[in-house]
FIMIBA-335376 format. One record per residue (C-alpha): residue number from 0; residue in three letters; x, z, y. Coordinates in pm, 1 decimal, decimal comma. Each point is the difference from the previous one (the first is absolute). Layout:
N
(NUM; ALA; (X; Z; Y)),
...
//
This chain:
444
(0; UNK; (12552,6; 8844,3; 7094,9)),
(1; UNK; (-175,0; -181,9; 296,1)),
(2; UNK; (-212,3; 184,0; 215,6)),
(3; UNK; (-289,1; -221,5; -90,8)),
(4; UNK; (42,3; 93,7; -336,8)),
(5; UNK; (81,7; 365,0; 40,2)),
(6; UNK; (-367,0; 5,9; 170,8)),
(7; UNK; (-137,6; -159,0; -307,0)),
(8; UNK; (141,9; 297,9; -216,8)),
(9; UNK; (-92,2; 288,9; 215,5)),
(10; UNK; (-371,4; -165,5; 34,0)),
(11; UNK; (-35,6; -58,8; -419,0)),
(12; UNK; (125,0; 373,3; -16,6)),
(13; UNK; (-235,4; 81,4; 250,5)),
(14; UNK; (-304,1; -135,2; -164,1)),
(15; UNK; (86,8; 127,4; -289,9)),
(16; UNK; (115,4; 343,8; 45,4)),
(17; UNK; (-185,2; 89,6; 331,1)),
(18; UNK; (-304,6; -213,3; 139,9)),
(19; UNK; (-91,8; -335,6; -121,0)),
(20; UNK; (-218,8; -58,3; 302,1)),
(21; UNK; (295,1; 65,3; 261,9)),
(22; UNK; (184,2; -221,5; -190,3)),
(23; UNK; (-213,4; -271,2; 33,9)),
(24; UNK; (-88,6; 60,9; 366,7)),
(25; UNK; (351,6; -18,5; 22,1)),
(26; UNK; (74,2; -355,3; -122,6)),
(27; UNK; (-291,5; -139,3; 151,7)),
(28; UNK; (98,6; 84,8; 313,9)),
(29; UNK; (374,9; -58,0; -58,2)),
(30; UNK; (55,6; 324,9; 131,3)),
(31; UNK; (364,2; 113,9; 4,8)),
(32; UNK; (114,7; 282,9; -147,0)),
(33; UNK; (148,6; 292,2; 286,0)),
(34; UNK; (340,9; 133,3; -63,8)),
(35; UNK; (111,7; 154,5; 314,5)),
(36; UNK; (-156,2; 116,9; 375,4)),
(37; UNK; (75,4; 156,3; 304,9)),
(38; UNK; (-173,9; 73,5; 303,4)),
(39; UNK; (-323,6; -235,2; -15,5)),
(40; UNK; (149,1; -241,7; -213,9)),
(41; UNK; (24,3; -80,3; -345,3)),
(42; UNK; (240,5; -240,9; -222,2)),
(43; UNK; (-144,4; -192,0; -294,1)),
(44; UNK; (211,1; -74,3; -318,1)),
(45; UNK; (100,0; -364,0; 135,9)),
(46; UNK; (136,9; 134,4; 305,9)),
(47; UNK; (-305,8; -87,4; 247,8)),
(48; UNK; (-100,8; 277,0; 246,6)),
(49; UNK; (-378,5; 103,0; 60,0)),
(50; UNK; (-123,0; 218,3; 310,2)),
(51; UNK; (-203,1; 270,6; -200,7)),
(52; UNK; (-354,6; 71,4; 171,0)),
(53; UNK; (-114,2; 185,0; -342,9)),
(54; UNK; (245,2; 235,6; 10,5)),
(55; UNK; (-141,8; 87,1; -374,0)),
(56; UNK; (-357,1; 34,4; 149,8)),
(57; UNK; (129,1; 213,1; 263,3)),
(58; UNK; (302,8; 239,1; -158,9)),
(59; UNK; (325,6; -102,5; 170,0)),
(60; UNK; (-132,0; 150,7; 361,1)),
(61; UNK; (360,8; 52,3; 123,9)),
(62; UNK; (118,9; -351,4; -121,5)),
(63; UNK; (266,7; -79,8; -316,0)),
(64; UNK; (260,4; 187,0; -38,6)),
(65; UNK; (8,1; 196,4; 301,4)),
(66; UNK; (316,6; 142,3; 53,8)),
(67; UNK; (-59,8; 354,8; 106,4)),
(68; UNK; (-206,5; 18,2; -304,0)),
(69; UNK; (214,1; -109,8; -204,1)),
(70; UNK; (273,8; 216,4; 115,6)),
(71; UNK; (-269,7; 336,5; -61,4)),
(72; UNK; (-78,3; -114,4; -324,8)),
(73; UNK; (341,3; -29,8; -132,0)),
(74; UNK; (152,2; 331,2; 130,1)),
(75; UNK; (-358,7; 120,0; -208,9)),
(76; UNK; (151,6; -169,2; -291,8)),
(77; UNK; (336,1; 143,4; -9,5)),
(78; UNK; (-190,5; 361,8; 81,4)),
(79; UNK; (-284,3; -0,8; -180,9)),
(80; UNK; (-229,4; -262,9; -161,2)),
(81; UNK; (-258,4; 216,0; -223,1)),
(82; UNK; (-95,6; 318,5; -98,9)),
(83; UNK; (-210,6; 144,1; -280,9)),
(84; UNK; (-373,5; 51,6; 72,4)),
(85; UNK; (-98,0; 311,9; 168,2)),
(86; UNK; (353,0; 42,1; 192,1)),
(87; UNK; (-23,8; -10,1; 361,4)),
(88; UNK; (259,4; -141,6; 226,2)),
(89; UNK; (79,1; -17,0; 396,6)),
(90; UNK; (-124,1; -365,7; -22,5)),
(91; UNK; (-301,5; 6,8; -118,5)),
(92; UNK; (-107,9; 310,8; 208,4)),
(93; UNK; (171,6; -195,4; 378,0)),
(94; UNK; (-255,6; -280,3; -118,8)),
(95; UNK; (-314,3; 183,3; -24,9)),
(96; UNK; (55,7; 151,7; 374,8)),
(97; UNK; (71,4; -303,5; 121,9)),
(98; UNK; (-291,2; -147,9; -89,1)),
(99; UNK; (-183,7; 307,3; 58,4)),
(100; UNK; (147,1; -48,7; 349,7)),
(101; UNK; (-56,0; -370,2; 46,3)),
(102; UNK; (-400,0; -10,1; -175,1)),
(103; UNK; (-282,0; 87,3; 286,4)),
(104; UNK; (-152,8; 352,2; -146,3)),
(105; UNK; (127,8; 295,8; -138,1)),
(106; UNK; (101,0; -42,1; -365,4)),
(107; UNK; (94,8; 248,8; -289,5)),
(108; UNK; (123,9; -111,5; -346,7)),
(109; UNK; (174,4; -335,2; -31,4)),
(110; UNK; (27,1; -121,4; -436,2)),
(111; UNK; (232,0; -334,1; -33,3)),
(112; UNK; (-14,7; -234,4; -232,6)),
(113; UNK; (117,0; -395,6; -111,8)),
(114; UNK; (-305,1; -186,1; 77,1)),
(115; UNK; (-301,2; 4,9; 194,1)),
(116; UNK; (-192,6; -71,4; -311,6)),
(117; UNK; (102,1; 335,8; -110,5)),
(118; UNK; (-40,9; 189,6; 345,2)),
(119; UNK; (-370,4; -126,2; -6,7)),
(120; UNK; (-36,4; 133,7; -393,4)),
(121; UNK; (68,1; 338,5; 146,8)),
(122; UNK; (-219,6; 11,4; 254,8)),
(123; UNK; (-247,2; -76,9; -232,7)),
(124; UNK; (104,6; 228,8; -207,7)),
(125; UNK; (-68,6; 270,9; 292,3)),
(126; UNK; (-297,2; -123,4; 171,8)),
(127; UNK; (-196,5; 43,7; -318,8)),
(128; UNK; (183,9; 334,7; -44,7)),
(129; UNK; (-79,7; 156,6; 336,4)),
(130; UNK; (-342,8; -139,1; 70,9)),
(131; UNK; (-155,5; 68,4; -326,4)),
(132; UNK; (-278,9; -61,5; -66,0)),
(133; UNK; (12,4; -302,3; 204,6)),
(134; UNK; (52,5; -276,5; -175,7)),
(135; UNK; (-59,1; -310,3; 251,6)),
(136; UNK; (304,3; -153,6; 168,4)),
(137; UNK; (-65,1; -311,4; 204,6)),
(138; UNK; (273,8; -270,1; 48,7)),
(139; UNK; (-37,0; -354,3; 212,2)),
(140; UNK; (-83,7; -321,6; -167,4)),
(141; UNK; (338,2; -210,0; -15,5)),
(142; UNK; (242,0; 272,1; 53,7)),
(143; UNK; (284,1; 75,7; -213,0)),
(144; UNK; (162,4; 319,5; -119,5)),
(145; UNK; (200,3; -111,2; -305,1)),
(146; UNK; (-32,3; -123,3; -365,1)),
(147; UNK; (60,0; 311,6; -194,9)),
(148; UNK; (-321,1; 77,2; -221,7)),
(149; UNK; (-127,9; 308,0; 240,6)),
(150; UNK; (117,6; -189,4; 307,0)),
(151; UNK; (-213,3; -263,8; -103,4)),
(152; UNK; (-343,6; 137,5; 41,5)),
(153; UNK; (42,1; 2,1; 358,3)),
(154; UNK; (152,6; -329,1; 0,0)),
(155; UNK; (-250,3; -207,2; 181,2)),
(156; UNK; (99,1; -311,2; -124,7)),
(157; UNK; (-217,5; 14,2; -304,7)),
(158; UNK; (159,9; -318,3; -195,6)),
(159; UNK; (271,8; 186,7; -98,2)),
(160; UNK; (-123,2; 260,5; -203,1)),
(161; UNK; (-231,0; -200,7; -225,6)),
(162; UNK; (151,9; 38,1; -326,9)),
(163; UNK; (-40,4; 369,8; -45,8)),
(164; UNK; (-221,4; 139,2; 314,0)),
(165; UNK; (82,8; 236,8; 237,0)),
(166; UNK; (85,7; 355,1; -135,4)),
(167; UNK; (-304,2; 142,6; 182,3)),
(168; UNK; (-361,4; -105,4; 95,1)),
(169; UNK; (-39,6; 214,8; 308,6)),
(170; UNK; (176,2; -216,0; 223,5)),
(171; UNK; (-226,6; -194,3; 228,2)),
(172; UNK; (165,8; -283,5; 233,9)),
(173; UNK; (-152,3; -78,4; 370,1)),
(174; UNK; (76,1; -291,3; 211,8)),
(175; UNK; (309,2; 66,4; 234,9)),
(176; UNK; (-27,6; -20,7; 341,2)),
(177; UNK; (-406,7; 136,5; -46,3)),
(178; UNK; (-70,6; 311,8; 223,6)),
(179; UNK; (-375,7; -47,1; -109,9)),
(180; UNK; (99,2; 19,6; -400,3)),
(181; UNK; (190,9; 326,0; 104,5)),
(182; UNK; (-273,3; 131,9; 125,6)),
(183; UNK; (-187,4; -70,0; -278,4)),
(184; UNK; (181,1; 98,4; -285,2)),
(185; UNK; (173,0; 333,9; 98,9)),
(186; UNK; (-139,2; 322,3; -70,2)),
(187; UNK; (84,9; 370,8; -129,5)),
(188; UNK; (3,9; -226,6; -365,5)),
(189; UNK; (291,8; -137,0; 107,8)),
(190; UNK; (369,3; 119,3; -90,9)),
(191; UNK; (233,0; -250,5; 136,2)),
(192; UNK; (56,7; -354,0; 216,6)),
(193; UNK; (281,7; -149,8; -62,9)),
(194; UNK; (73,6; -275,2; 275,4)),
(195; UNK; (281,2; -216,6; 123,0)),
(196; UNK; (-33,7; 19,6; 381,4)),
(197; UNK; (114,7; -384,0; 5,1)),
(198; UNK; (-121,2; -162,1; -323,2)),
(199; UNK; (269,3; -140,9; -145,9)),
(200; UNK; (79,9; -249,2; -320,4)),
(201; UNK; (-175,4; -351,7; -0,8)),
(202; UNK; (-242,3; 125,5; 213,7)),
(203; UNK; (209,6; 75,2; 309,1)),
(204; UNK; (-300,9; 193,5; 281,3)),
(205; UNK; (5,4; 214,4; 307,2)),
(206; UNK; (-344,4; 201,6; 15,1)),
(207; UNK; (-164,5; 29,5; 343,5)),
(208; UNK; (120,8; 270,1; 241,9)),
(209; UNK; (-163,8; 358,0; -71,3)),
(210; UNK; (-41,4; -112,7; -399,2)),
(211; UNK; (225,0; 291,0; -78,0)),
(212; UNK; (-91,6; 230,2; 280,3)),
(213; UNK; (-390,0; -31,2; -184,8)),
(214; UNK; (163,1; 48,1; -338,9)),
(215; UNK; (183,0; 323,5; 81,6)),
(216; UNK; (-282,7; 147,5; 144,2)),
(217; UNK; (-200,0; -60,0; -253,0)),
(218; UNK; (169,4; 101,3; -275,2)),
(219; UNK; (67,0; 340,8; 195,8)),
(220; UNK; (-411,5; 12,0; 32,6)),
(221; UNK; (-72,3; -32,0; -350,1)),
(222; UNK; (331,5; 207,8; -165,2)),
(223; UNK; (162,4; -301,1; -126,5)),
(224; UNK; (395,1; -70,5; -29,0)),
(225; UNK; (135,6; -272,4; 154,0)),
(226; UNK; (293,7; -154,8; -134,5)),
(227; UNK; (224,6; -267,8; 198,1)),
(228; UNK; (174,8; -284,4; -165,0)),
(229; UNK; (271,7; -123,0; 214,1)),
(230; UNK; (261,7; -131,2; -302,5)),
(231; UNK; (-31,7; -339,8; 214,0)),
(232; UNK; (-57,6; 112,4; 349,6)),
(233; UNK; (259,1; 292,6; 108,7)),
(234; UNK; (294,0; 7,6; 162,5)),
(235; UNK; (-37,4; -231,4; 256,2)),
(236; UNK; (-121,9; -287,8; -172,0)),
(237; UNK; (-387,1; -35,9; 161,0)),
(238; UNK; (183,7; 60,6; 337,1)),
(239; UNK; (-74,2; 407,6; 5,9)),
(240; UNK; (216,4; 222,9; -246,1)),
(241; UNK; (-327,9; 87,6; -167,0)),
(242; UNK; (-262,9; -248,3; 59,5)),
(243; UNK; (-268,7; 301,5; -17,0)),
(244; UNK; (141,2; 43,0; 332,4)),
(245; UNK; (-220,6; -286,6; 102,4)),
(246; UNK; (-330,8; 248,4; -25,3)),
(247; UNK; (198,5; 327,0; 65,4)),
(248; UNK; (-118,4; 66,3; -363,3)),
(249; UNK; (213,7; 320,0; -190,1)),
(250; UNK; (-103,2; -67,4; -382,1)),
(251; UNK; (-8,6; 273,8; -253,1)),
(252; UNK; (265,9; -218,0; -254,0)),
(253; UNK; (235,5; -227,6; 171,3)),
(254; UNK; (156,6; -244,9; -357,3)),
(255; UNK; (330,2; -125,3; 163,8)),
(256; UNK; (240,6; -245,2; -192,5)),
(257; UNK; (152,3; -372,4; 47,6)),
(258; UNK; (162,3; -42,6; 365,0)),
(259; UNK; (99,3; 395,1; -58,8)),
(260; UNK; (377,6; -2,1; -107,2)),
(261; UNK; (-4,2; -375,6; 126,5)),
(262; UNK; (-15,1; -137,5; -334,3)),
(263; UNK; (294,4; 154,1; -144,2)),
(264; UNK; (-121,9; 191,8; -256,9)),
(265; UNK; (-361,4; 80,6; -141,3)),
(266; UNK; (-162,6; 261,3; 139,3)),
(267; UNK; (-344,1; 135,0; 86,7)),
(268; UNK; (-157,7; 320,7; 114,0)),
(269; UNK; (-337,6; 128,1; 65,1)),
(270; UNK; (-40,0; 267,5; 331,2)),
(271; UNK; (-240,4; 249,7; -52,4)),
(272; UNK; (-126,7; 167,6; 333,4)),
(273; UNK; (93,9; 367,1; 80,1)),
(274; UNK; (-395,1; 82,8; -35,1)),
(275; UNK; (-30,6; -156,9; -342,4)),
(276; UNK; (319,6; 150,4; -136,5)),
(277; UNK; (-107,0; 366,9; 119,1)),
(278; UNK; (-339,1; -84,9; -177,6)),
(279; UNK; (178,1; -59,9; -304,1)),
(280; UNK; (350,0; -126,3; -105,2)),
(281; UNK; (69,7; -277,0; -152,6)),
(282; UNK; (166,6; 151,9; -289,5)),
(283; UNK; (-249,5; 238,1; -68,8)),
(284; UNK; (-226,1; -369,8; -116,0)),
(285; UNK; (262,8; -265,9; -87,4)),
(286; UNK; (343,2; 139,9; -218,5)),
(287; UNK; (-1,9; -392,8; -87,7)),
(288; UNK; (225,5; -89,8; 293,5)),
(289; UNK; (292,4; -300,5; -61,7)),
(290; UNK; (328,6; 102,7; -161,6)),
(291; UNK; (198,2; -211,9; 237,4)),
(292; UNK; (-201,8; -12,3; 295,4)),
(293; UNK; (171,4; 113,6; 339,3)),
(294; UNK; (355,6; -10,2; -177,5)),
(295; UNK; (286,5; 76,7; 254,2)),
(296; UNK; (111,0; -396,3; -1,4)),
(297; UNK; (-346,9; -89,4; 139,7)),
(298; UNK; (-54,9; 247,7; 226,1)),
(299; UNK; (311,1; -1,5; 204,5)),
(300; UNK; (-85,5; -440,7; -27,3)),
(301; UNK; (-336,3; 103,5; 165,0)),
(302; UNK; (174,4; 227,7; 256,9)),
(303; UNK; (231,9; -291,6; 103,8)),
(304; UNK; (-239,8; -230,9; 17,7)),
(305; UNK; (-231,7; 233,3; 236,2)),
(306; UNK; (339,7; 36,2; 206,1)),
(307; UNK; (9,5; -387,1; 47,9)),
(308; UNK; (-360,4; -39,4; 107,3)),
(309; UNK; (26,1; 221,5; 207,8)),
(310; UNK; (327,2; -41,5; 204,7)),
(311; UNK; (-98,4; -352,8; -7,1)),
(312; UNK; (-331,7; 48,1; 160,9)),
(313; UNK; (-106,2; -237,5; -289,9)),
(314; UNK; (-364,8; 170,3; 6,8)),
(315; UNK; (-35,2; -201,8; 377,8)),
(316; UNK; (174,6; -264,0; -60,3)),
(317; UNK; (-224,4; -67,6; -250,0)),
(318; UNK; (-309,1; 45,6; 211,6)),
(319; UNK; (166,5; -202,3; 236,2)),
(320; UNK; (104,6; -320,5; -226,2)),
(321; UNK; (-322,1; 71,6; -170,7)),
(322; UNK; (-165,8; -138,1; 280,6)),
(323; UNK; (219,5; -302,1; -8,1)),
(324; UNK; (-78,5; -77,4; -367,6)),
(325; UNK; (-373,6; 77,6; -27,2)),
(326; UNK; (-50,0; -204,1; 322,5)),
(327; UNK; (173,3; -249,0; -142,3)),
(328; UNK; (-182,2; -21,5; -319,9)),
(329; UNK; (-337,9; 16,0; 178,4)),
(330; UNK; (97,6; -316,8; 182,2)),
(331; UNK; (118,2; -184,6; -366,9)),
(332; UNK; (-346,0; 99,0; -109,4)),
(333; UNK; (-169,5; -136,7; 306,2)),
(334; UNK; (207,4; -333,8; -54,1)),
(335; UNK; (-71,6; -35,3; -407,5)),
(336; UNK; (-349,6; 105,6; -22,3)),
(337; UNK; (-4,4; -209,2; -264,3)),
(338; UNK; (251,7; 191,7; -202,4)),
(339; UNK; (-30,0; 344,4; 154,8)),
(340; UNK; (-299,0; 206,5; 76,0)),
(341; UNK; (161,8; 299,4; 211,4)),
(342; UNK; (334,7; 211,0; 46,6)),
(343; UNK; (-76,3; 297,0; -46,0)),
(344; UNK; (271,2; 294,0; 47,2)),
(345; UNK; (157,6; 312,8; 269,7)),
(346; UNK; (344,4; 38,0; 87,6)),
(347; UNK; (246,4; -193,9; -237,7)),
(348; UNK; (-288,4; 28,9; -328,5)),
(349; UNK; (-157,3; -308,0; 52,6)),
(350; UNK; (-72,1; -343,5; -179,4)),
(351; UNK; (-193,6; -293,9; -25,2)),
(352; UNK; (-360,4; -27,8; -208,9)),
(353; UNK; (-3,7; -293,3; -171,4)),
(354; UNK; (-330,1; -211,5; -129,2)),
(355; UNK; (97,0; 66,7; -363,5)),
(356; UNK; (270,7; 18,6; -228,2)),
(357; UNK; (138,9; -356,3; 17,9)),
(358; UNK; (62,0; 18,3; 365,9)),
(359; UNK; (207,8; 335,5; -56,8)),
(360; UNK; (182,9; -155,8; -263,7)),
(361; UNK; (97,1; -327,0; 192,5)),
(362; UNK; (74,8; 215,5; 326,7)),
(363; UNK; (175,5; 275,6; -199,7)),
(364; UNK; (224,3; -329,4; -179,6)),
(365; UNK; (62,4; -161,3; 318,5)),
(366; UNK; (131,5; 252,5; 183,8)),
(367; UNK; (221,4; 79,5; -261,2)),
(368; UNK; (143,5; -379,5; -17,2)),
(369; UNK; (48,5; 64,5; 382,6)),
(370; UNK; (235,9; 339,6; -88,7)),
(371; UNK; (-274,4; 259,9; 91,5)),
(372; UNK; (-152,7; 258,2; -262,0)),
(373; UNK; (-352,6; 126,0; 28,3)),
(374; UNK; (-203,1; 322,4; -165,8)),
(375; UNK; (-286,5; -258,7; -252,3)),
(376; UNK; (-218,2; 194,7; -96,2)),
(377; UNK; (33,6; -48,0; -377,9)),
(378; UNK; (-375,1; -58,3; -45,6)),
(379; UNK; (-57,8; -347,4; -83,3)),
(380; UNK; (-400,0; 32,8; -41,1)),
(381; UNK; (-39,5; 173,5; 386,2)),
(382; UNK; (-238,7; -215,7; 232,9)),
(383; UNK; (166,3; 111,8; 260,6)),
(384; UNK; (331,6; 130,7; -30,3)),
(385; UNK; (249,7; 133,8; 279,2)),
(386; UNK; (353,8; -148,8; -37,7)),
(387; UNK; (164,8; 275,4; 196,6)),
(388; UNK; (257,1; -21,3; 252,1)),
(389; UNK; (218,6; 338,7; -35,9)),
(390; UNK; (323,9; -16,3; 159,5)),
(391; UNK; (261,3; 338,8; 61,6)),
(392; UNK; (-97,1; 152,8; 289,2)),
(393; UNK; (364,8; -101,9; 183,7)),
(394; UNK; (-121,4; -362,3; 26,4)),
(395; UNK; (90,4; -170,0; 266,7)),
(396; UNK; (-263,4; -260,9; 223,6)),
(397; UNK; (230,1; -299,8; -70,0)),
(398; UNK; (-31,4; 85,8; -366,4)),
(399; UNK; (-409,1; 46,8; 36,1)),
(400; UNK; (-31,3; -354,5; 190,8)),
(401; UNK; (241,6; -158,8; -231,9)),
(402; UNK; (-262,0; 99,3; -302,6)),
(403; UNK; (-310,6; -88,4; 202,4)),
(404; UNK; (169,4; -337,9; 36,3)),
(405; UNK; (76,0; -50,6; -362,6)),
(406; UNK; (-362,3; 104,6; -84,6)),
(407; UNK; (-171,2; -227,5; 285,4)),
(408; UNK; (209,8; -293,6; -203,8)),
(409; UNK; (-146,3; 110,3; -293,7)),
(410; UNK; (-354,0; 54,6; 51,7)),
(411; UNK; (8,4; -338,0; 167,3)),
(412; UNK; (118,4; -179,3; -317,9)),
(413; UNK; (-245,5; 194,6; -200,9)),
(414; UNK; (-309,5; -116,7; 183,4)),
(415; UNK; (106,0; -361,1; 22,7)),
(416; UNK; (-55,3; 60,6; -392,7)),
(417; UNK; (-346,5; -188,8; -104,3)),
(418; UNK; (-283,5; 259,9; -90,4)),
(419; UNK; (-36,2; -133,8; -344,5)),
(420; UNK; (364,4; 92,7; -88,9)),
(421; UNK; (-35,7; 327,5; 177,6)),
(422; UNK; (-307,5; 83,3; -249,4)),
(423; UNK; (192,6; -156,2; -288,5)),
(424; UNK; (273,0; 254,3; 91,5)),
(425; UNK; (-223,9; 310,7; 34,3)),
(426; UNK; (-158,7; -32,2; -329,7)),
(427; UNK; (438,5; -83,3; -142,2)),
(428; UNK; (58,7; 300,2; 151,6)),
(429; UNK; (-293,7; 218,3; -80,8)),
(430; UNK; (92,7; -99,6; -370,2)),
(431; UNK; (398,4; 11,8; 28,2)),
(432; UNK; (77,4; 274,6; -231,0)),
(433; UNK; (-170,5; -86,5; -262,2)),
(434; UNK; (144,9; -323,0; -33,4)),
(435; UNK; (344,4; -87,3; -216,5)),
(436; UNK; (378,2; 15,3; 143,6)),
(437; UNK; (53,7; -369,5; -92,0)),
(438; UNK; (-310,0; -109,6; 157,2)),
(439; UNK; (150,0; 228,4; 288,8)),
(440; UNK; (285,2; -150,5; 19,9)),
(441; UNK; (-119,4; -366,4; 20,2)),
(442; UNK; (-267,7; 89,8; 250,2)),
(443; UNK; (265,4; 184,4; 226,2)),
//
C-alpha cells in the first residue's frame, strides 16, 4: 500500500471512529500524518521532516525522544509500571518533594492525576468544600482549564459549552489583564480565582507587571483562595520555571501537567499549600481522586524529565532564545500588518495574532508545505486567533531564524492575496466543518 493511500485509510478511520472535523482539517490542509520524532523534529508518513514549534501546544519541553528519558522510563518499565490505587511507592513520594522543592512557597499535600481537566475538577471539588458557604469563584474571560463537564464552568471560552451549560451558575468571568475588574468584583463573597498567570489557548496574553502581585493581595484581604493554572506555563516554558515567578506571587493551588514528565506519559497534579492542607486535608473533602493518577511509570517520566531541564539549564535557555523568537515575531508583525496584528508571547510561549481565521489557516498551511509545524488554534470562528510558536526549550538560534525565515516567506505570499479572496476564505473557513468530505476534498 502507497503511502498516499495508507493516509487515505487512517484519515476515513479517523473521521469515522474519532473526529470528523480533524479529519477534514486534515485533508484540506494536506497535512501529513507523523510517525516518528526526535529532538525538535518530527517525520510524516511520506518520509518528509517538519521542525515542530507546537510541540503538542507546548508538551514535549525536553524535545522527542530524549534519551536520558527514555533510558528512566524503561528501567521504570522493567521495575514497575502501575500499582493499585491507594498504594504508595518511592516514586511518587521523590516527585512531590521535588516539586515541593522547585515551586516558590511552602507546600503540603501534593494529589496526581491524568489530566489537567481532572486536577481542576478537584479543586473545585475543594474550594466549594472548604469555603462554604461561599459560593462565587471568578475565572478570566478566554482562559482555559479543560473540557471535562466541571472543568468547564470555568472555561472562559464560552462557545464550547453551549450544548448543555456549565455545571454551575456561580461562576462569574472578568476581563484578563483588568486590575480595575479585580478590584471590583472581589469580596469576602468570593471563594476562589482561578487564573493562568500567562493566558494561554487561542488567546495567547501576558498581563501587565504587578497584575498578580494585586490579585494575591487581594484575595488574602477578602479570605479568598487563589488557585494557579500553570498546565501550559511551568517548567521553563514562559522563560521562569513557574511563570508566577514573574509577580513573586505563591498561590494557594498550583494545577501542574503537560511539559511535566516531558510528554511521556499523562500526568497532572494539583499542589495544595502547607497552610491550606493544615486547614483541612484534601482527603478529608475529595475521596474521588483518579485510580491511575501518579502511577510509578509517570512519575519516575516526570522525575527524568525535571532532571533534563534542569542539568540542561533549559529554564534560561529558554528565556534566552525566547528573546530571539518573540523579537523576531514582533518584527514579522511590524512587516505584515496586513496579516498580523501583534506577537504577543514571554520566553519560548509566543505566537503570532492573526486578523481572523483565514489568515491562521493559510499561515498555519504554508508553513507546513515549507516542513515547519505550528500550535492552530483549532477555533475556526476566533477574530483573532494566536497561531502559536512553541518550540522545546533546547532550540537552538539557527533553528529560531530558520522558522522566522520560513514564516516571513509566508506571510509575504499571504498578503499579496487580493482582499476579496481573503474574505471569501474567512467566511470558507468560518463554515469548514460543517461542510461535506467530498466537497472537502475538491476544495483542498
Amino acid at each position: 500500500m502507497s503511502a498516499s493511500t495508507e493516509r487515505a485509510v487512517l484519515l476515513d478511520r479517523c473521521e469515522r471512529h474519532w473526529s470528523a472535523a480533524a479529519a477534514k482539517l486534515y485533508r484540506i490542509a494536506h497535512s501529513d500524518v507523523e510517525t516518528a520524532a526526535e529532538g525538535g523534529v518530527v517525520h510524516g508518513r511520506d518520509g518528509r521532516r517538519y521542525i515542530d514549534f507546537a510541540c503538542s501546544y507546548g508538551v514535549f519541553i525536553v524535545g522527542h525522544r530524549h534519551p536520558l528519558v527514555a533510558e528512566r522510563i524503561q528501567q521504570a518499565l522493567e521495575q514497575l509500571a502501575w500499582l493499585p490505587p491507594g498504594t504508595s511507592h518511592p516514586s511518587r513520594a521523590a516527585l512531590s518533594a521535588r516539586l515541593a522543592a522547585l515551586a516558590p512557597g511552602d507546600w503540603g499535600e501534593v494529589h496526581y492525576m491524568n489530566s489537567g481537566a481532572e486536577a481542576i475538577e478537584q479543586t473545585l471539588r475543594y474550594v466549594l468544600a472548604v469555603q462554604a458557604p461561599r459560593r462565587r469563584i471568578l475565572a478570566m474571560a478566554d482562559s482555559y482549564h479543560g473540557k471535562t463537564l466541571a472543568a468547564m464552568s470555568v472555561l472562559g471560552q464560552n462557545r464550547t459549552d453551549t450544548s448543555f451549560g456549565p455545571v454551575t451558575n456561580a461562576v462569574e468571568f472578568l476581563p484578563y489583564g483588568d486590575i480595575a475588574a479585580l478590584r471590583a468584583a472581589i469580596d469576602d463573597t468570593v471563594a476562589a480565582v482561578y487564573i493562568e498567570p500567562i493566558l494561554g489557548g487561542m488567546h495567547l496574553t501576558v498581563p501587565p507587571p504587578g497584575y498578580l502581585a494585586e490579585l494575591r493581595r487581594l484575595c488574602d484581604a477578602a479570605g479568598v483562595l487563589l488557585v494557579a493554572d500553570e498546565i501550559q506555563t511551568a517548567f521553563g516554558r514562559c522563560g521562569r520555571m513557574f511563570a508566577c515567578e514573574y509577580d513573586a506571587v505563591v498561590p494557594d493551588m498550583l494545577v501542574l501537567s503537560k511539559g511535566l514528565t516531558g510528554g511521556y506519559a499523562s500526568i497532572a497534579c494539583v499542589m495544595y499549600g502547607a497552610a491550606l492542607s493544615a486547614r483541612c486535608p484534601v482527603e478529608q473533602v475529595d475521596r474521588w481522586g483518579s485510580s491511575q493518577g501518579g502511577h510509578p511509570f509517570a512519575c519516575e517520566a516526570a522525575l527524568a524529565a525535571l532532571d533534563v531541564i534542569e542539568s540542561e539549564q533549559l529554564v534560561e535557555r529558554a528565556a534566552r532564545q525566547g528573546e530571539r523568537l518573540c523579537t523576531g515575531l514582533r518584527e514579522l508583525a511590524r512587516c505584515f500588518p496586513r496579516t498580523v496584528i501583534d506577537a504577543p508571547g514571554i520566553g519560548l510561549m509566543a505566537g503570532l495574532r492573526l486578523r481572523g481565521a483565514a489568515c491562521e489557516s493559510l499561515l498555519s498551511m504554508e508553513l507546513t508545505k515549507r516542513g515547519v509545524h505550528v500550535g492552530h488554534s483549532m477555533n475556526e470562528r476566533a477574530k483573532a486567533p494566536v497561531l502559536r510558536f512553541y518550540p522545546p526549550l533546547a532550540v537552538e538560534p539557527e533553528t529560531i531564524d530558520q522558522v522566522l525565515a520560513l514564516t516571513a516567506e509566508s506571510l509575504a505570499l499571504i498578503e499579496r492575496k487580493p482582499r476579496l479572496a481573503l474574505a471569501l476564505m474567512e467566511r470558507f473557513v468560518n463554515r469548514m466543518y460543517a461542510l461535506p468530505n467530498r466537497l472537502l476534498r475538491r476544495l483542498g
